[in-house]
C-alpha positions in Angstrom: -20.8 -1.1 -3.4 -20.1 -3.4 -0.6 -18.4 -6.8 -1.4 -20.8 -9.1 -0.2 -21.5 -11.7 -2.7 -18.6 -10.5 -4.8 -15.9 -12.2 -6.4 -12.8 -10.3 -4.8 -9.2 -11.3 -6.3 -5.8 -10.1 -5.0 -2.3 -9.5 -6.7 0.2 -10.6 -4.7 -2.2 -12.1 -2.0 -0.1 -13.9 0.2 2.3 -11.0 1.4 1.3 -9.1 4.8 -1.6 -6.9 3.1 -3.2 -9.8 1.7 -2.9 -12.4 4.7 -4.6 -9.4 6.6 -7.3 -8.4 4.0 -8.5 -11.9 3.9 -8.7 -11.8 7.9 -11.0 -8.9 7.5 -13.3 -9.8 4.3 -13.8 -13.6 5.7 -14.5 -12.4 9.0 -16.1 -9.1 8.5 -17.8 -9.7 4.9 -19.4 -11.8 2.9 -18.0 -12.3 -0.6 -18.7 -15.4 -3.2 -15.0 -15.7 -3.9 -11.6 -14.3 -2.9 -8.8 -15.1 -5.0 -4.6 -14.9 -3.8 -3.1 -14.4 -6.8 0.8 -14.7 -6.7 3.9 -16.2 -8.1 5.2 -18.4 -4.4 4.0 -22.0 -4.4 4.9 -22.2 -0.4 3.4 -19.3 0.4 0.3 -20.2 -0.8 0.7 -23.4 0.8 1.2 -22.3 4.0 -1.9 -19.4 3.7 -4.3 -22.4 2.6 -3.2 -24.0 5.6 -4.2 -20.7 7.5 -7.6 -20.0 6.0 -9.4 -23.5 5.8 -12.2 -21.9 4.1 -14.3 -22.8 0.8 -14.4 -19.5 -0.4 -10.6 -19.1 -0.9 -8.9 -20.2 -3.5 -5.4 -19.9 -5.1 -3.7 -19.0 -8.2 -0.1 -19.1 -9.1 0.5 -16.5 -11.9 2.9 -13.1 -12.0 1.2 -9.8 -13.3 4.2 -9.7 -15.7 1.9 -12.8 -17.5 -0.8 -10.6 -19.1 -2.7 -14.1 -20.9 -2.4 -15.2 -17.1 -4.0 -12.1 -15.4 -7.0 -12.6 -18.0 -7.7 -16.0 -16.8 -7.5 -15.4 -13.3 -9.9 -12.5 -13.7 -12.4 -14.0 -15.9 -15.6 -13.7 -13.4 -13.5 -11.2 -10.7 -15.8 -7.8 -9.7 -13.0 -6.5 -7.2 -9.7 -6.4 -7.5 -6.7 -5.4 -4.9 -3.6 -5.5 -7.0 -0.9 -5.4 -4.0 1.7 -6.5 -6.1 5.0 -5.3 -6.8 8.8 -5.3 -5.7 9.3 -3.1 -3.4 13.1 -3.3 -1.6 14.7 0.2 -2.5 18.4 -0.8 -2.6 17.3 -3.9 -5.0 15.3 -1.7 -7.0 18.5 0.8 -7.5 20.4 -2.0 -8.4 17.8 -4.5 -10.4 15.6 -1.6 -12.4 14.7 -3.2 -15.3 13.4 -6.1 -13.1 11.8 -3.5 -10.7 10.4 -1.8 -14.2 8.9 -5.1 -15.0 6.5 -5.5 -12.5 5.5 -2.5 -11.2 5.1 -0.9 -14.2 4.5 -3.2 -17.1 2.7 -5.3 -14.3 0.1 -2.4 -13.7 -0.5 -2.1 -17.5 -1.4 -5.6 -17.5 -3.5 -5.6 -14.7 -5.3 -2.5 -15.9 -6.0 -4.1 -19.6 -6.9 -7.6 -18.1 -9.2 -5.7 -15.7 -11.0 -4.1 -18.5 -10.9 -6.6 -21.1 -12.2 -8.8 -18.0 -15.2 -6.2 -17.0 -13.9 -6.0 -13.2 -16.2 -3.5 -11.7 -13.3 -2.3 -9.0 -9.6 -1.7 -8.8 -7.7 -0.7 -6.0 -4.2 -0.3 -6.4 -1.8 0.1 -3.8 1.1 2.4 -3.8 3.6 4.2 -1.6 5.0 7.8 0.0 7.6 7.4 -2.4 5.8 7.6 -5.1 5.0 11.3 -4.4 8.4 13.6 -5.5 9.9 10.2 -5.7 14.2 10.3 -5.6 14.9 6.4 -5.9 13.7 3.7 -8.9 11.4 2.3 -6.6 9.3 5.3 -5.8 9.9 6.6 -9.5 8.0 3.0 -10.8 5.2 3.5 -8.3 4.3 7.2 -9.7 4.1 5.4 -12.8 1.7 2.9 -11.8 -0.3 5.5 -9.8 -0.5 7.6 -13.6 -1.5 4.1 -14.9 -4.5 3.8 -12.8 -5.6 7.1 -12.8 -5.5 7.5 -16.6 -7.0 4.2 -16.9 -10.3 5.8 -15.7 -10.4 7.6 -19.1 -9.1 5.5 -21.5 -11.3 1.9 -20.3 -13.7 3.9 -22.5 -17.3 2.7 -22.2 -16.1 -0.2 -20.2 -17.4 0.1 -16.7 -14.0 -0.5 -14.7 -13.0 2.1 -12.3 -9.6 2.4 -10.8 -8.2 4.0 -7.7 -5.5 4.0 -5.5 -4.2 3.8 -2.0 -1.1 6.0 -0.9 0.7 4.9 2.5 3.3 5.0 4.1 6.0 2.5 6.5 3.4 -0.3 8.0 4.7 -1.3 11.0 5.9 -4.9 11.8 5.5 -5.7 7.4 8.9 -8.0 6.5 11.5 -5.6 5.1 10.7 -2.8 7.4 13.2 -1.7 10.2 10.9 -2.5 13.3 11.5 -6.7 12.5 15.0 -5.7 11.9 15.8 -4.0 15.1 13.7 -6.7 17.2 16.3 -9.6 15.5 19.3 -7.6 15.9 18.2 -6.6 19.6 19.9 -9.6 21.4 23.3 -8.5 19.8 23.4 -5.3 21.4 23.6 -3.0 18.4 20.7 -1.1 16.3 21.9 0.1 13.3 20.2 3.2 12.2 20.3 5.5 9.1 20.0 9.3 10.6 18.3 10.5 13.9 16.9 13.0 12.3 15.0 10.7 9.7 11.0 10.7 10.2 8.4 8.0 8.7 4.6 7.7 8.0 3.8 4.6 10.4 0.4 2.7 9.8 -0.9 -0.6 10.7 -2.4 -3.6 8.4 -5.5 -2.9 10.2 -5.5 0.6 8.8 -4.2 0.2 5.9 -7.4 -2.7 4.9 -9.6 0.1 6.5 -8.7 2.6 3.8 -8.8 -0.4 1.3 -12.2 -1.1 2.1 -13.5 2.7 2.2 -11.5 3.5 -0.8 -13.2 0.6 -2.8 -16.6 2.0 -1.5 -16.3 5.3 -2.4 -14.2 5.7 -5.0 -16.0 7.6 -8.5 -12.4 6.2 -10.3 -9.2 7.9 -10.4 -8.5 9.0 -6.5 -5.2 8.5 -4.8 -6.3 8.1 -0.9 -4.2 9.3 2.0 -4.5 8.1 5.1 -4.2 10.5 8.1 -1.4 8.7 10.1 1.4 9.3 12.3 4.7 9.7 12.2 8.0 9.0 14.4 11.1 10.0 14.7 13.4 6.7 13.4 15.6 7.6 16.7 12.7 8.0 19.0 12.2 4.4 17.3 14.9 2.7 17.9 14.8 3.9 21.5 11.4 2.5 22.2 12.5 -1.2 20.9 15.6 -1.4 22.4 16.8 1.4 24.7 19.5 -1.2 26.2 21.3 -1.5 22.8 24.3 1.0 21.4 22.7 2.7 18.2 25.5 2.8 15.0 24.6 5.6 13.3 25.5 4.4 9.8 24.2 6.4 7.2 21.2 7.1 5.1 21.1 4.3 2.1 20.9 5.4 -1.5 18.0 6.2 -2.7 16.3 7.2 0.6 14.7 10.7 1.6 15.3 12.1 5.1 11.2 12.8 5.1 8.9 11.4 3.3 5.7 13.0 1.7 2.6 12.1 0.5 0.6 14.9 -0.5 3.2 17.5 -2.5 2.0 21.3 -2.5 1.7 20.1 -6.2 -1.1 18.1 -5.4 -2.8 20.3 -3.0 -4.7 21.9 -5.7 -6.4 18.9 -6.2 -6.7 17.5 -2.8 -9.7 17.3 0.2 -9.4 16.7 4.0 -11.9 13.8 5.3 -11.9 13.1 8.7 -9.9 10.4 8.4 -7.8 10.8 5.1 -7.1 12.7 2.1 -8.3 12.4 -1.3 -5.9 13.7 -4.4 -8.8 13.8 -7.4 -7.9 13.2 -10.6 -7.1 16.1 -12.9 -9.7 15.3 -15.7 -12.4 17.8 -17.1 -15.6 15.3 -16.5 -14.8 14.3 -13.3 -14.7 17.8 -12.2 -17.8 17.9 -14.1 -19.7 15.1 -11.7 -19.0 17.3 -8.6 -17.3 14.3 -6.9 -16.6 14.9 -3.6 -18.3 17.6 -2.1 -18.4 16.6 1.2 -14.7 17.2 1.1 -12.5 20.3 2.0 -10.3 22.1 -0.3 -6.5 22.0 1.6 -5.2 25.4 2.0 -2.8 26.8 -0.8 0.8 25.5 0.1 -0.1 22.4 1.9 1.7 19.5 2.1 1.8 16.7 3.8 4.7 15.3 5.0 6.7 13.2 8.0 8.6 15.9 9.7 5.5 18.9 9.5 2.8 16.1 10.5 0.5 17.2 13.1 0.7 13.7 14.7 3.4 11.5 16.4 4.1 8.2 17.7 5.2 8.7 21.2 7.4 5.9 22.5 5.1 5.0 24.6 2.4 4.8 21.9 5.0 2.7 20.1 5.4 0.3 22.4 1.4 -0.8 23.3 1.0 -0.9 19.5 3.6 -3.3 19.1 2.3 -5.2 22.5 -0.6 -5.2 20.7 0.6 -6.7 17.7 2.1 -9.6 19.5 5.9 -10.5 19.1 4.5 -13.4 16.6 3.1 -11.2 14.0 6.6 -8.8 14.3 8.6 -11.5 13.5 6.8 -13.4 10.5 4.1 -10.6 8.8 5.6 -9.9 5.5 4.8 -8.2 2.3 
């Protein structure tokens, strides 16, 4: 199922994932309708002012507002839901808020979705959420269990849910890469622990996987993305190898390496050429002989930031953030 002549909405539309998303559908598909759904007047403002295009349209709403989701889904086939708070100190700090809307948000989505009869949903979700250690990893593995279970109990509804698991994207608002570039002129980068590795993707990637995941999904995968990592010293060097680097300590709630497909998962998971599929652990979809083409991981595997088999030089580093432009660094945002 392609989305052309579809009605496409997304949760929290107007952060650095939607903006891009848009970009690609507009430009690259043809859909009936794509919705930003979102809770930030001026963003929306300033994204209508960006995409001057018919088929666009805007809805304020939060996906705490179940009444709300069902109204702005009424007629939606596709849905993205790219929604949720994601800061990991605010989380440890703010949980019940945090709980709110990535949890209690995802049940809403899920039941508008089905009351709704959206064909599609794509969820996205995090490396934290595998073996998570702080709130806001912990509130993404429940989401992720929300959409997979989902797939069972929609009942003879059609919706079909999935997920996308990824990890840092490089240049989105929040991340260390805009941080380092704004704290460059001052002479000092601050960073956690040189030993500290991250998944690194781009938007561009992380639509791709959107887009295939939507296309392929039988309803109740978690896709991986094949990505590299780096090295958050290596990092820092490449941005700004004239600074002083203050070593100052890894934040709570934050893992040294992150994973995204636990040796507990590797039962279930299969190598694509470009990603990694984590089925669902239900009898009948076992049953449907979904994804054949796939192969079984070996026993033990994991995948994670410091075993990865592929790394960001700093040279690669710096052409993808040449690339990028100094622009889209700066102001791209979740």
């Amino acid at each position: 199922m392609g989305f052309e002549g579809k009605v496409v909405l997304v949760t929290g539309g107007t952060g650095s994932f939607g903006r891009r998303f848009t970009e690609v559908l507009l430009k690259g598909h043809s859909p009936k309708k794509l919705i930003i759904f979102s809770r930030d007047e001026w963003k929306q403002s300033e994204m209508a002012r960006n995409f001057k295009d018919d088929r666009v349209r805007f809805f304020i709403g939060d996906v705490r507002d179940k009444e709300r989701l069902k109204r702005a889904f009424d007629g939606v086939e596709i849905v993205v839901h790219a929604a949720a708070l994601k800061q990991i100190p605010t989380a440890e700090y703010n949980p019940l808020e945090v709980i709110k809307t990535n949890i209690l948000g995802a049940a809403n989505v899920i039941d508008a979705a089905i009351d709704c009869g959206v064909e599609k949903v794509m969820a996205l979700s995090t490396d934290k959420a595998a073996n998570p250690i702080n709130l806001y990893g912990a509130t993404k593995l429940c989401s992720d269990k929300l959409f997979i279970a989902a797939n069972v109990y929609s009942g003879l509804h059609k919706t079909k849910f999935g997920v996308v698991r990824y990890g840092n994207v490089v240049g989105s608002r929040g991340s260390v890469i805009p941080l380092f570039l704004k704290m460059k002129p001052t002479g000092k980068i601050p960073i956690t622990d040189r030993r500290m590795t991250r998944f690194w993707i781009t938007l561009d990637q992380a639509v791709a996987l959107v887009v295939e995941g939507l296309e392929k999904m039988h309803g109740g995968e978690i896709f991986v993305p094949k990505v590299p990592s780096m090295n958050i010293g290596d990092l820092a060097q490449a941005i700004a190898p004239q600074c002083r680097h203050d070593v100052v300590g890894i934040r709570p709630g934050e893992k040294l390496h992150e994973v995204m497909v636990s040796t507990d998962d590797a039962r279930r998971t299969v190598e694509l050429s470009g990603y990694y599929v984590i089925q669902p652990d239900f009898p009948q979809f076992h049953a449907a002989g979904n994804w054949k083409e796939g192969k079984p991981v070996p026993d033990g595997f994991s995948y994670a930031s410091d075993s990865n088999d592929q790394w960001l030089s700093k040279e690669d580093l710096c052409k993808l953030l040449t690339d990028m432009g100094e622009e889209q660094l700066h102001h791209g945002g979740e």
